[in-house]
N, CA and C atoms as an extended XYZ file, in Angstrom:
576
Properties=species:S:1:pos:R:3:atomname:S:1:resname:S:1:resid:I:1 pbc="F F F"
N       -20.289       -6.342       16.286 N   UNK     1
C       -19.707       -5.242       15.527 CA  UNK     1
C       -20.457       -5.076       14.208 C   UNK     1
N       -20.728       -4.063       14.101 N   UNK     2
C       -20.886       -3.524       12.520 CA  UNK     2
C       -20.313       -3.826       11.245 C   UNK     2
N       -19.187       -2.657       11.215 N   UNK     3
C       -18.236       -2.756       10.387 CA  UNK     3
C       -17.234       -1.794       10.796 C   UNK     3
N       -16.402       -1.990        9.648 N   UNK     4
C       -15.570       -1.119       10.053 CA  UNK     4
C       -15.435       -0.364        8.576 C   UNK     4
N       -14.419        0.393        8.356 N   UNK     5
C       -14.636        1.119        7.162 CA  UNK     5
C       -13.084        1.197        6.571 C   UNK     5
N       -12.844        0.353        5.632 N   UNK     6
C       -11.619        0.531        4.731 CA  UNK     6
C       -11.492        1.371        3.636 C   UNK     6
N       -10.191        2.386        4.074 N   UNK     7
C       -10.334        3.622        3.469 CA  UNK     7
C        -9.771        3.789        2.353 C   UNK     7
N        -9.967        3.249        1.581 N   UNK     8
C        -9.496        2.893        0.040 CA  UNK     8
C        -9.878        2.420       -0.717 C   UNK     8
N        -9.784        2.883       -1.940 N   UNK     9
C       -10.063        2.616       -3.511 CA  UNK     9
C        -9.615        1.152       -4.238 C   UNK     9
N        -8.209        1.058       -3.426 N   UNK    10
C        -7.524       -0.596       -3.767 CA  UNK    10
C        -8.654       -1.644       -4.001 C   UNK    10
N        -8.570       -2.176       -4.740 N   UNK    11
C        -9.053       -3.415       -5.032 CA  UNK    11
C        -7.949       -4.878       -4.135 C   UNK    11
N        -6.976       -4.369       -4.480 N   UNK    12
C        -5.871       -5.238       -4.033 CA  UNK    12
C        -6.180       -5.393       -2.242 C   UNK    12
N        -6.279       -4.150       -2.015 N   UNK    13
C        -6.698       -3.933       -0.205 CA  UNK    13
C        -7.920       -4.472        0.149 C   UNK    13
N        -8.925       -4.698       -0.808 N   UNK    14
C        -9.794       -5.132       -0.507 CA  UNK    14
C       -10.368       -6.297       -0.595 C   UNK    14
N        -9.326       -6.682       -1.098 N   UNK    15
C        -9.352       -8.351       -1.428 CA  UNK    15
C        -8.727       -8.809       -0.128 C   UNK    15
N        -7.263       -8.269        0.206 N   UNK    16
C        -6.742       -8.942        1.507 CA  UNK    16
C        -7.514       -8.702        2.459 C   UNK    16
N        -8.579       -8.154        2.810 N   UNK    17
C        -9.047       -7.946        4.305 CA  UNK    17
C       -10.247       -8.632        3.800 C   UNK    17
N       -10.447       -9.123        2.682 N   UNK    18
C       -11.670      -10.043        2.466 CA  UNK    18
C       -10.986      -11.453        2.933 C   UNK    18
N       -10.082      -11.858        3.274 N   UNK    19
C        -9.158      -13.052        3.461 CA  UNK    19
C        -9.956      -13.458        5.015 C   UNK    19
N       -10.833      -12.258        5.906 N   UNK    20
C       -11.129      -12.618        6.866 CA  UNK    20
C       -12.515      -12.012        7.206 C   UNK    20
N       -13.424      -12.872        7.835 N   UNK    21
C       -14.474      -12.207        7.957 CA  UNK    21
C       -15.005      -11.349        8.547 C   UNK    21
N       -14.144      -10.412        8.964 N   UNK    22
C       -14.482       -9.161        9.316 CA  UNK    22
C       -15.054       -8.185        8.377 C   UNK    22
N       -16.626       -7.803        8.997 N   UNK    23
C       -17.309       -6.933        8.066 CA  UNK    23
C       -16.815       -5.780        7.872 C   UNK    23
N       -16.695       -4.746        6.485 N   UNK    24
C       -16.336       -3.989        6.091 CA  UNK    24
C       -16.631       -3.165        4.963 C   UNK    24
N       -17.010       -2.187        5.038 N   UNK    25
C       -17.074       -0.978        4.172 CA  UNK    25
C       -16.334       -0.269        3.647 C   UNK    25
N       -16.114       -0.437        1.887 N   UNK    26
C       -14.751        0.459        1.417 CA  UNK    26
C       -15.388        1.850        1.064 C   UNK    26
N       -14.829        2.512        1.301 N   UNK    27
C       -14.843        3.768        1.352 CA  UNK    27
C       -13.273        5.091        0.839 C   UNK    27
N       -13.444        5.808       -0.334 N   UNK    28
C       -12.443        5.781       -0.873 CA  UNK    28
C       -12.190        7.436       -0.078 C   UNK    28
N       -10.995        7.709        0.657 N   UNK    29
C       -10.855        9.073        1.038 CA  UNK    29
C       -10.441       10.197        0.493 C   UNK    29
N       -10.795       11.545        0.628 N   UNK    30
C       -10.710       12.265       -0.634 CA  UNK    30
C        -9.799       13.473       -0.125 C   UNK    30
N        -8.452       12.539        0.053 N   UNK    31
C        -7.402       13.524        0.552 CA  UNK    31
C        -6.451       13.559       -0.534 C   UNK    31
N        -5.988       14.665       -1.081 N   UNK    32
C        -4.901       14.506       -1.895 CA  UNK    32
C        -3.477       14.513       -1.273 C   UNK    32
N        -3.086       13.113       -2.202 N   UNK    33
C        -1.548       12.665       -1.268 CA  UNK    33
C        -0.398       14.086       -2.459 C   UNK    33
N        -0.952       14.445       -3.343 N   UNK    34
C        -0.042       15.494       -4.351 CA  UNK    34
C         0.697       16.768       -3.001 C   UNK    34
N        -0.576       16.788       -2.214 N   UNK    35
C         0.043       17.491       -0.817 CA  UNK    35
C         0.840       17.314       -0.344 C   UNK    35
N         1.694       15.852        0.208 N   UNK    36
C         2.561       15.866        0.757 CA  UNK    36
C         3.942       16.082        0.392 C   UNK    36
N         4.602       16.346        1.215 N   UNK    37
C         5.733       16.837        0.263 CA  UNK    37
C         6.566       16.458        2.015 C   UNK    37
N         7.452       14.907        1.225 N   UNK    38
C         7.795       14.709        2.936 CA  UNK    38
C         9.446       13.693        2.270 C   UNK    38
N        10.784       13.933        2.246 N   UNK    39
C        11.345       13.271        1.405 CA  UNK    39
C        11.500       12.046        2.091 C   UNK    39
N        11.363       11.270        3.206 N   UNK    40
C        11.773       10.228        3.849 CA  UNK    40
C        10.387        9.559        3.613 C   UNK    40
N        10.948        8.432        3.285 N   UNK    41
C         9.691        7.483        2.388 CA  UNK    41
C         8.889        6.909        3.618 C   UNK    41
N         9.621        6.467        4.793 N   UNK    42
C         8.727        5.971        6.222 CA  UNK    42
C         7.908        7.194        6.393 C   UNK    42
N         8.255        8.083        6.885 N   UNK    43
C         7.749        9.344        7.134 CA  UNK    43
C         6.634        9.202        6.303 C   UNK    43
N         6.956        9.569        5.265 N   UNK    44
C         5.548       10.061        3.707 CA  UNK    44
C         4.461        8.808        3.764 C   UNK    44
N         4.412        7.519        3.965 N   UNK    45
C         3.694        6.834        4.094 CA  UNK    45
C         2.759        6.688        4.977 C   UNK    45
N         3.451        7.470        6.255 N   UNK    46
C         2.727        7.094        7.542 CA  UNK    46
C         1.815        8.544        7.620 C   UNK    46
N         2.466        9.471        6.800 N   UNK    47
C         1.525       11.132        7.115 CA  UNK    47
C         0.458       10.530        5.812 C   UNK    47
N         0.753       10.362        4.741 N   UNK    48
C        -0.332        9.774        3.992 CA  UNK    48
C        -1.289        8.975        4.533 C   UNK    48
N        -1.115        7.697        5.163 N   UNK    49
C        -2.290        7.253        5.907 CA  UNK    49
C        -2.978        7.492        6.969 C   UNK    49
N        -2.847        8.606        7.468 N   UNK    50
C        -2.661        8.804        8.504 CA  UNK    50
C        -3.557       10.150        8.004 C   UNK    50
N        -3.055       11.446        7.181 N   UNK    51
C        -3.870       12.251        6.680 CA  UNK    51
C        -5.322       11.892        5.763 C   UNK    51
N        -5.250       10.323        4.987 N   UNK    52
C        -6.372       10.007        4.567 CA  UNK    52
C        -7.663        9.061        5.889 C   UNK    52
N        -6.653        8.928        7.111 N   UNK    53
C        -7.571        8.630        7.804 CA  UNK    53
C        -8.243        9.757        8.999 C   UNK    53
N        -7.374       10.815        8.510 N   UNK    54
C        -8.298       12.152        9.539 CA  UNK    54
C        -9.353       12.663        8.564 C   UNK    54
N        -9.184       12.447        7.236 N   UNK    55
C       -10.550       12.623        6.147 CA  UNK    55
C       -11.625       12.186        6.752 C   UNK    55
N       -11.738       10.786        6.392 N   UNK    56
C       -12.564        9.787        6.769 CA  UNK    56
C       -13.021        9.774        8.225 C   UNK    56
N       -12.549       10.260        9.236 N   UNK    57
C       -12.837       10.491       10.732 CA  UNK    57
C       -13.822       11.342       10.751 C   UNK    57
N       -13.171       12.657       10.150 N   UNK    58
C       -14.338       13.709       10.553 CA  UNK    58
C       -15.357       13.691        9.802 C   UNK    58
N       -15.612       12.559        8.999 N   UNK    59
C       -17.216       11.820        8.191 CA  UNK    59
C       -17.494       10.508        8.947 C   UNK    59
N       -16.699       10.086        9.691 N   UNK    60
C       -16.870        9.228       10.092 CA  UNK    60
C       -16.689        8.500       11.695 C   UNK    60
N       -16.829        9.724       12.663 N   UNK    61
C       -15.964       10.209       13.881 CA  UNK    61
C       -16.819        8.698       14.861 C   UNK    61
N       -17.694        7.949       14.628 N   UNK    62
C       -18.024        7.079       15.903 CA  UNK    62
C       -17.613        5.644       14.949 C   UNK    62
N       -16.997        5.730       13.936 N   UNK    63
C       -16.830        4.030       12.985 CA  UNK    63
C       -14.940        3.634       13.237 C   UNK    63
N       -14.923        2.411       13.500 N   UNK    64
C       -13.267        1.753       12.989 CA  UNK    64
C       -13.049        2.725       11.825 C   UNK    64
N       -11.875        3.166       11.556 N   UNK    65
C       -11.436        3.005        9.821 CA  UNK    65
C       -10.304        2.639        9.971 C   UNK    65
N        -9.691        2.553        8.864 N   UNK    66
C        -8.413        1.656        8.333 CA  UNK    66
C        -7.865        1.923        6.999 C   UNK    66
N        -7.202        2.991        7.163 N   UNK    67
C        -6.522        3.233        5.791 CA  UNK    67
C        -4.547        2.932        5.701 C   UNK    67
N        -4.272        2.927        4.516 N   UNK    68
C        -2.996        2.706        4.251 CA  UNK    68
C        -2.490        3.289        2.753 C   UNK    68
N        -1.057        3.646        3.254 N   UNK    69
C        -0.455        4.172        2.190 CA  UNK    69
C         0.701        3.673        1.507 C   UNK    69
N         1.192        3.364        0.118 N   UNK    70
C         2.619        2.471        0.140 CA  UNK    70
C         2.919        2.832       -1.253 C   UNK    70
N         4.523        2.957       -0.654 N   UNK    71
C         5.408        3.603       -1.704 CA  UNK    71
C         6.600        3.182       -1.914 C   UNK    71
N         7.527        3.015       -2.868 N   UNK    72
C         8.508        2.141       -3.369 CA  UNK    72
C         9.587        2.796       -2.860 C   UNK    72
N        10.957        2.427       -2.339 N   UNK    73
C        12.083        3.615       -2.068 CA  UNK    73
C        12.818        2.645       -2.721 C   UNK    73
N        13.978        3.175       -3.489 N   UNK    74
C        15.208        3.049       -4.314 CA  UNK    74
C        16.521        3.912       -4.184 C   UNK    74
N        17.108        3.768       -3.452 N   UNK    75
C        18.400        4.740       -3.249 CA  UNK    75
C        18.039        6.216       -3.165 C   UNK    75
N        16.799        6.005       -1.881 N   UNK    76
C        17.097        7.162       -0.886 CA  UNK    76
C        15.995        7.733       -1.523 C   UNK    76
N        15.450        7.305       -3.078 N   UNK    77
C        14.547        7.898       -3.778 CA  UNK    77
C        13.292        7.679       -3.633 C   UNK    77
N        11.952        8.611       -3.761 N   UNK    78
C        11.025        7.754       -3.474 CA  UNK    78
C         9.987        7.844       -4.822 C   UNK    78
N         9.398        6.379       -5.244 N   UNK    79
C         8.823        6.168       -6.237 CA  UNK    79
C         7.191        5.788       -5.842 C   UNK    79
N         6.200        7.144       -6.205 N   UNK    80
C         5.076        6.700       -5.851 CA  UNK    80
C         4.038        6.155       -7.035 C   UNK    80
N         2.841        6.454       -7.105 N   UNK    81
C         2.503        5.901       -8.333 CA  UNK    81
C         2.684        6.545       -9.698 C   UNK    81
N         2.899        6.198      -10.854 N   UNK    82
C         3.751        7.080      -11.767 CA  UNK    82
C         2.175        7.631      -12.418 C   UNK    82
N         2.900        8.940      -12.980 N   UNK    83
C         1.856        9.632      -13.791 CA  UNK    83
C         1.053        9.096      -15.362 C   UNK    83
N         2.201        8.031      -16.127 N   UNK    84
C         2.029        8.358      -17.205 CA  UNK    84
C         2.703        6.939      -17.544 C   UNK    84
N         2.846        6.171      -18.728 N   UNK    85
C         3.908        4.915      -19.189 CA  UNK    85
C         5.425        5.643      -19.347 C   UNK    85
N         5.800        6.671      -19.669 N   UNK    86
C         6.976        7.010      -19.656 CA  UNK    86
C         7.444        6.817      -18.184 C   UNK    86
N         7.061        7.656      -17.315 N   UNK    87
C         7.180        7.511      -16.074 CA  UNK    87
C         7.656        5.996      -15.331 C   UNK    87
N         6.260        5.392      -15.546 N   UNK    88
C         6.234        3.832      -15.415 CA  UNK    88
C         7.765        3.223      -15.785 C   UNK    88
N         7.889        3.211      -16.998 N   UNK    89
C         8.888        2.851      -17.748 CA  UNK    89
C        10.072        2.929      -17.198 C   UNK    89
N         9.871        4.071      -16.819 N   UNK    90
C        11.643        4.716      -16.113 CA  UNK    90
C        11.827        4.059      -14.438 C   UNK    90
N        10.564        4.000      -13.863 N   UNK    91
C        10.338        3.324      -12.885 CA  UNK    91
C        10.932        2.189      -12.709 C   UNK    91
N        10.562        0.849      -13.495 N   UNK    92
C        10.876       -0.301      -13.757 CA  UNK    92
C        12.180       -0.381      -14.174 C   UNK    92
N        12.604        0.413      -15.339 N   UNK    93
C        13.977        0.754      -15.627 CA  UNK    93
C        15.375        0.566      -14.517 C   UNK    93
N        14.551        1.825      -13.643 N   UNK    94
C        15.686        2.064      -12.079 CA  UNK    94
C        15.411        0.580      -11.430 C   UNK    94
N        14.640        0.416      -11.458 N   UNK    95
C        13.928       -0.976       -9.891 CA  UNK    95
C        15.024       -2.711      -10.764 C   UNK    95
N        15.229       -2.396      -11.899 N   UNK    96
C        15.841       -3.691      -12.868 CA  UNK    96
C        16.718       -4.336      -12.219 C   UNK    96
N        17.219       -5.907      -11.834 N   UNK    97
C        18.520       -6.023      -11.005 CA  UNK    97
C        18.711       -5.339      -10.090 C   UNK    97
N        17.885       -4.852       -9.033 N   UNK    98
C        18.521       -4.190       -7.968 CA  UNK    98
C        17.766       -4.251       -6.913 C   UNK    98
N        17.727       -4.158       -5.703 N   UNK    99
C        17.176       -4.031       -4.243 CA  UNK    99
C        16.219       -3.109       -4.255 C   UNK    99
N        15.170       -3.088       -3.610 N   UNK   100
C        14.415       -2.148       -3.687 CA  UNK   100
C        13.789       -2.109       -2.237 C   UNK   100
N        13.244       -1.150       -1.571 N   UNK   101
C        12.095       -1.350       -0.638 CA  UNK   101
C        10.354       -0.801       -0.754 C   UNK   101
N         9.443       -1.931       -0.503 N   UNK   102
C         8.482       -1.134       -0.902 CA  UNK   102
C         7.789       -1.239        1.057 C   UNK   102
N         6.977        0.163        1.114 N   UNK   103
C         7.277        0.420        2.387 CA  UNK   103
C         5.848        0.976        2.310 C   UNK   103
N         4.653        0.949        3.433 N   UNK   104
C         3.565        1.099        3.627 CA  UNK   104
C         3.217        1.435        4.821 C   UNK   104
N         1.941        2.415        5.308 N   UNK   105
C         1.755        3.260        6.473 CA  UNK   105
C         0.732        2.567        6.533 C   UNK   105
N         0.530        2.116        7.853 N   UNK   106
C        -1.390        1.893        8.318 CA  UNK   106
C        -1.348        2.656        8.999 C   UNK   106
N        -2.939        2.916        9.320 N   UNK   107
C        -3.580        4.281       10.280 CA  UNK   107
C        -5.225        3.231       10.811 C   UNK   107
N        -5.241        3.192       11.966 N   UNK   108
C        -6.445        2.777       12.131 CA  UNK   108
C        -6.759        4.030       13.058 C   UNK   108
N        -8.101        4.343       13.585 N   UNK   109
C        -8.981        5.069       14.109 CA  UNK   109
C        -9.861        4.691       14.599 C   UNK   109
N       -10.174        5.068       15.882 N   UNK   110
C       -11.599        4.641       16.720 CA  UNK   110
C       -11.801        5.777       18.051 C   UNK   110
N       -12.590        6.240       18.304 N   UNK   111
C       -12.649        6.947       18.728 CA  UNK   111
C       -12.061        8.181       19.461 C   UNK   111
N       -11.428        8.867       18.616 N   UNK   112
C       -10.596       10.321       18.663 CA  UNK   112
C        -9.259        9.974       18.547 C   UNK   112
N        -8.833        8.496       18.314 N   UNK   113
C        -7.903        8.214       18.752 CA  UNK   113
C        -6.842        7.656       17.559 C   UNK   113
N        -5.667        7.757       17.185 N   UNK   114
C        -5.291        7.021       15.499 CA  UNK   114
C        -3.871        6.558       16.036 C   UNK   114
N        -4.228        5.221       15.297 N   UNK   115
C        -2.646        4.051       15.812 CA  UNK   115
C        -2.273        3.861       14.173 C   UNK   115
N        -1.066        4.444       14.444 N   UNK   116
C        -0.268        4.201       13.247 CA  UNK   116
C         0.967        3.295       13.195 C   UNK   116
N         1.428        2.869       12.644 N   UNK   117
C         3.361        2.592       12.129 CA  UNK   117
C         2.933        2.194       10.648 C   UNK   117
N         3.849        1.680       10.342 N   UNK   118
C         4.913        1.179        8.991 CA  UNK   118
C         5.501       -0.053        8.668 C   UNK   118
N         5.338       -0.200        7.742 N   UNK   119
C         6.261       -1.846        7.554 CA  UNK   119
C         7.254       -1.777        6.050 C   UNK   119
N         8.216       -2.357        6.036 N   UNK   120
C         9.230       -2.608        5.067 CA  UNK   120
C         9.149       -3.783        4.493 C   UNK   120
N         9.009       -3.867        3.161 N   UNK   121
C         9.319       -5.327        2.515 CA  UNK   121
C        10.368       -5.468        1.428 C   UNK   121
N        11.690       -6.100        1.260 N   UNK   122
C        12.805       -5.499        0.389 CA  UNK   122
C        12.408       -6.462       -1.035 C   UNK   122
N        12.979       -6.007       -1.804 N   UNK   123
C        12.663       -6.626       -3.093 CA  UNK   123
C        13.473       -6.672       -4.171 C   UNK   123
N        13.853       -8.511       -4.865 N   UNK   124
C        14.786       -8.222       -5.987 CA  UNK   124
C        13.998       -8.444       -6.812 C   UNK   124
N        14.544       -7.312       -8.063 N   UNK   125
C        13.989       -7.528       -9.512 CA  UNK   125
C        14.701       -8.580       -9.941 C   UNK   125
N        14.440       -9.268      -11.320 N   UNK   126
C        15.098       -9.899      -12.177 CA  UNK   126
C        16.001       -8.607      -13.069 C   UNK   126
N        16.996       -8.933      -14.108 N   UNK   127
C        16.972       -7.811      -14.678 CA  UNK   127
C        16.316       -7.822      -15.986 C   UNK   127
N        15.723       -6.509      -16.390 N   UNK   128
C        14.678       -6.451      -17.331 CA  UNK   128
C        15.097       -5.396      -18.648 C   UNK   128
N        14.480       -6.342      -19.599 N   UNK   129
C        15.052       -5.594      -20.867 CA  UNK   129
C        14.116       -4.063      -21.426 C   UNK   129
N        14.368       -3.413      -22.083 N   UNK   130
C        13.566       -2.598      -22.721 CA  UNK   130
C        12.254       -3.219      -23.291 C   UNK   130
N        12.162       -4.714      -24.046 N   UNK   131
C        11.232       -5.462      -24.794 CA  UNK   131
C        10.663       -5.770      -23.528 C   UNK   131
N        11.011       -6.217      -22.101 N   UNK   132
C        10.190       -6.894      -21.058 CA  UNK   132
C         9.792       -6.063      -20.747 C   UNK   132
N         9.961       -4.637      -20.435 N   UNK   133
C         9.250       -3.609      -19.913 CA  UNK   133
C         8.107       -3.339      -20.183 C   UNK   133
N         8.139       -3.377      -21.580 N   UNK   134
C         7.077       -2.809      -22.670 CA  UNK   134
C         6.276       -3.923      -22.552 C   UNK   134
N         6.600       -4.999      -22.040 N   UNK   135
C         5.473       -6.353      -22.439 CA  UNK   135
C         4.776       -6.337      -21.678 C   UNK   135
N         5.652       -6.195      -19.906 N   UNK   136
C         4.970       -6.196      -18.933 CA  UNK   136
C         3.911       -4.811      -18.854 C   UNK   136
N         4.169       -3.269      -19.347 N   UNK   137
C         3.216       -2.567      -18.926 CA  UNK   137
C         1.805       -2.664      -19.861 C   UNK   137
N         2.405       -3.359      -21.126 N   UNK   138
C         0.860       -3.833      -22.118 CA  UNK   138
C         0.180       -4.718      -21.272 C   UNK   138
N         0.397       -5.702      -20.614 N   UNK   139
C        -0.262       -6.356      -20.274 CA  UNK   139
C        -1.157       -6.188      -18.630 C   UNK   139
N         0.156       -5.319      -17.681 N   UNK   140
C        -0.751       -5.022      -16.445 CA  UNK   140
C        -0.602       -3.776      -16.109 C   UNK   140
N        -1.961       -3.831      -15.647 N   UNK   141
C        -2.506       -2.372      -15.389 CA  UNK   141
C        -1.530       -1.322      -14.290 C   UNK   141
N        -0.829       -0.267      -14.578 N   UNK   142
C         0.293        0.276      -14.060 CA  UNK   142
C        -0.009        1.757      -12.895 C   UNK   142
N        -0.642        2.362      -13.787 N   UNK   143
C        -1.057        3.534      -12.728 CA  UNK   143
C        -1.586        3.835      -11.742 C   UNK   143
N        -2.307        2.202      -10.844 N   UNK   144
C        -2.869        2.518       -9.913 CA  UNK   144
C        -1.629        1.879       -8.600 C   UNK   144
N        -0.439        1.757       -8.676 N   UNK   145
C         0.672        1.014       -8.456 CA  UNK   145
C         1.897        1.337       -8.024 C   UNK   145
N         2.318        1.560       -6.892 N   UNK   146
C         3.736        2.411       -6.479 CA  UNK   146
C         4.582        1.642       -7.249 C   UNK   146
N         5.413        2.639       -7.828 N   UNK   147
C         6.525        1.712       -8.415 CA  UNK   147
C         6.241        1.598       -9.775 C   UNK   147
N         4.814        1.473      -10.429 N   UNK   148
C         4.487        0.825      -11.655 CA  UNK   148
C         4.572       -0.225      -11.935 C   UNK   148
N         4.379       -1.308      -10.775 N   UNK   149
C         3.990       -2.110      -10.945 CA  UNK   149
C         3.568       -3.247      -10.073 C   UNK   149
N         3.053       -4.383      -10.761 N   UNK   150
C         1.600       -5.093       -9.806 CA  UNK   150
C         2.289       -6.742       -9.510 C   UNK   150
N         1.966       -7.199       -8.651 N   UNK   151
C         3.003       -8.664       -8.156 CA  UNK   151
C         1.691       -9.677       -8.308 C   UNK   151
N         0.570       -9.018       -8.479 N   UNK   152
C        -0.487      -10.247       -8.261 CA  UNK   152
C        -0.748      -11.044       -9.790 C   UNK   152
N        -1.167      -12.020       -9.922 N   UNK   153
C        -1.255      -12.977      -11.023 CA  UNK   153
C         0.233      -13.052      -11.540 C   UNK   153
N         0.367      -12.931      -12.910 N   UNK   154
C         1.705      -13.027      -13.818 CA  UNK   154
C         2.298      -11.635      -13.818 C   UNK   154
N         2.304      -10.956      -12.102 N   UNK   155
C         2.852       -9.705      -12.294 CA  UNK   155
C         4.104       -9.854      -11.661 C   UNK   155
N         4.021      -11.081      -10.968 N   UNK   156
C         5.415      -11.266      -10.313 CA  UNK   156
C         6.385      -11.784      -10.915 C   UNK   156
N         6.364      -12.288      -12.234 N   UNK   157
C         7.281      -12.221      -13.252 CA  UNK   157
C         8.829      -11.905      -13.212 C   UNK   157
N         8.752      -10.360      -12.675 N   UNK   158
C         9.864       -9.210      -12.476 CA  UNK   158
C        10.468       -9.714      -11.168 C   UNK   158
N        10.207      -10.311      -10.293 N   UNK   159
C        10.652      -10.457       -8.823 CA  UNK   159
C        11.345      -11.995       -8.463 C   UNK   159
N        12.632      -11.583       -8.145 N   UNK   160
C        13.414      -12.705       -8.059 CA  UNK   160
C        13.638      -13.107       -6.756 C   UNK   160
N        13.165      -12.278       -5.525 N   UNK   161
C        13.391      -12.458       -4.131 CA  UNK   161
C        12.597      -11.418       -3.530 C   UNK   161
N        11.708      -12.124       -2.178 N   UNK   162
C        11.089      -11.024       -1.875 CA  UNK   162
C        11.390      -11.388        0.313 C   UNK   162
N        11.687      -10.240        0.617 N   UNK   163
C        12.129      -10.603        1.911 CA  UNK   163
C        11.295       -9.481        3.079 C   UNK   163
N        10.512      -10.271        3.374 N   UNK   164
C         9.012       -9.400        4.403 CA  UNK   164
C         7.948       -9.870        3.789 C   UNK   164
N         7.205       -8.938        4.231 N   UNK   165
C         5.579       -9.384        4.139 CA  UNK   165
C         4.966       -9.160        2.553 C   UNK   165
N         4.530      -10.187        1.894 N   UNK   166
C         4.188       -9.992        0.742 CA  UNK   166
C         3.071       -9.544        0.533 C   UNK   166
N         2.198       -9.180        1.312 N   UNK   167
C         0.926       -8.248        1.143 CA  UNK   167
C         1.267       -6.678        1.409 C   UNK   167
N         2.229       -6.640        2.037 N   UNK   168
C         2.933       -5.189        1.749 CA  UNK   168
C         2.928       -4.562        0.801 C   UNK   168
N         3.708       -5.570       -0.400 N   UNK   169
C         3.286       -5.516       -1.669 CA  UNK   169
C         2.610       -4.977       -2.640 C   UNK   169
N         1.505       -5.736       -1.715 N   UNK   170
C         0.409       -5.392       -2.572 CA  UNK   170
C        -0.357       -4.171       -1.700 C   UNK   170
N        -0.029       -3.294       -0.634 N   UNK   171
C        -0.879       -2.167       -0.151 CA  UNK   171
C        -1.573       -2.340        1.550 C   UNK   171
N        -1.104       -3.875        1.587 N   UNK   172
C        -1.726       -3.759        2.990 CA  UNK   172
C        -1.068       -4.646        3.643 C   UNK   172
N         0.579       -4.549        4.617 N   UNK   173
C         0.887       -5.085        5.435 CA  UNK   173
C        -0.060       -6.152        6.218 C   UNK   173
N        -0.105       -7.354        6.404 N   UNK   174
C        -1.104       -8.374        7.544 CA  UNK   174
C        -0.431       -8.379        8.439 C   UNK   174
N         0.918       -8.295        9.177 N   UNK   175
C         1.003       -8.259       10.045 CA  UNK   175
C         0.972       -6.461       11.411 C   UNK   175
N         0.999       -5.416       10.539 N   UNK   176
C         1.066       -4.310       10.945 CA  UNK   176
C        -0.538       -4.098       11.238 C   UNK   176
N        -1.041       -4.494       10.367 N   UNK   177
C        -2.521       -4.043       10.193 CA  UNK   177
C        -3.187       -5.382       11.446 C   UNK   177
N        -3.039       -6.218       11.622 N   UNK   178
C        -2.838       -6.586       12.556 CA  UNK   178
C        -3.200       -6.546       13.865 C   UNK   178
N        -1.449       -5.999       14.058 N   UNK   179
C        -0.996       -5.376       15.118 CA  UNK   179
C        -2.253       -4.056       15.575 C   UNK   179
N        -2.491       -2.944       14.635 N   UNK   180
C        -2.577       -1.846       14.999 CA  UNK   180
C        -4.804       -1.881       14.905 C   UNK   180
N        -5.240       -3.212       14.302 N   UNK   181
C        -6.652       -3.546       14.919 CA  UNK   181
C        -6.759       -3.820       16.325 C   UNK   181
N        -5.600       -4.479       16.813 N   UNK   182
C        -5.707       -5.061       17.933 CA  UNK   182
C        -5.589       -3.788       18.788 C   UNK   182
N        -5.132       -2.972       18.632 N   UNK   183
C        -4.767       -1.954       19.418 CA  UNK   183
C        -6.277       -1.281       19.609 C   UNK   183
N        -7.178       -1.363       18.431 N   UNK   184
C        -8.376       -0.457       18.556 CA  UNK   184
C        -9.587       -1.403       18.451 C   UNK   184
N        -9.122       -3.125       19.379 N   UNK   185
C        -9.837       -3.636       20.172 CA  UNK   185
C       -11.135       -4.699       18.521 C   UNK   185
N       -10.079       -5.095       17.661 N   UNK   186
C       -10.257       -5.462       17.098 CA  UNK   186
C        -9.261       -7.181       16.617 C   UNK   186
N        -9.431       -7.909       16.899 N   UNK   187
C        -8.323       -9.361       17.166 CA  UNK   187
C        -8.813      -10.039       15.826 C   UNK   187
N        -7.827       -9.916       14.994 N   UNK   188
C        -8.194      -10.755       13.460 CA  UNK   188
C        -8.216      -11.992       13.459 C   UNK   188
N        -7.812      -12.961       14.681 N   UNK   189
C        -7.814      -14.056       14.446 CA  UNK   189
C        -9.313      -15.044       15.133 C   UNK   189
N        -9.947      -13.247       15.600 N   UNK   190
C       -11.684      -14.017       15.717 CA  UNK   190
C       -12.611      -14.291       14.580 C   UNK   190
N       -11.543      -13.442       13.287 N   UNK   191
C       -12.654      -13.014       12.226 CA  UNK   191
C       -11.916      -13.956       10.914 C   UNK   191
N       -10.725      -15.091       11.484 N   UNK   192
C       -10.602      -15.999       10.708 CA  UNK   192
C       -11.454      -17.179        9.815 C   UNK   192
């Protein structure tokens, strides 16, 4: 095999699929997710990855790709990456002491063909003050982040229980993504 082509900008995504040696090319897709307009957060994740991997197809119609999309839901609400620190702010605010789900679409592709689903990972905050808010968004980087905010290094701080897949988390389900290589004849546990 070649490679395959991971369709994203994530750093975070591209670190987890560096976890295995499967060769790979990131490649960032130039679909705007401002398009979708889908209120069910499974739904919106899976047309998001799924629309950034028909980008990348028709540039890329004989290669693997592998893109993913992930977005925070909170009482029915859906929280994608925030515009601005106010935003952020209010983000973290709602997510404080309470349940959350953060929920992510894979899309793989191989020849004409695109295997998708979804995965759920639920999540407790600690509860967080106005002063922790402000500490935590000085210190980690927020806008590239459903939710506004980041679990890797001293970002998990905020998280008092996490129940599913913790690379979800961070943008790329391991067990969905997985699942849906294997489907397009790709077995991750050769490239362990």
């Amino acid at each position: 095999m070649k490679h395959i082509i991971l369709g994203s900008a994530s750093e975070r995504r591209r670190k987890i699929l560096k976890f295995f040696s499967l060769p790979f090319k990131q490649v960032k897709s130039d679909f705007d997710e401002s398009t979708v307009e889908v209120e069910d957060v499974e739904k919106y994740v899976k047309l998001v990855a799924k629309k950034k991997c028909e980008v990348l197809a028709a540039k890329y119609p004989h290669e693997i790709i592998l893109t993913a999309d992930t977005a925070v839901k909170v009482k029915n609400r859906l929280f994608t990456k925030p515009s601005n620190e106010k935003q952020a702010y209010k983000m973290l605010f709602d997510l404080s002491n309470s349940w959350h789900e953060v929920l992510s679409g894979v899309c793989v592709y191989k020849k004409g063909e695109f295997f998708l689903d979804a995965e759920t990972t639920r999540i407790l905050f600690h509860p967080l003050t106005e002063t922790q808010i402000k500490k935590y968004h000085k210190r980690f980087f927020f806008p590239d982040a459903a939710g506004g905010y980041n679990v890797t290094k001293g970002g998990s701080i905020i998280i008092k229980k996490i129940d599913g897949c913790y690379y979800n988390i961070m943008g790329l389900p391991l067990p969905t993504t997985k699942n849906l290589l294997n489907k397009a004849g790709i077995d991750l546990w050769d490239y362990l």
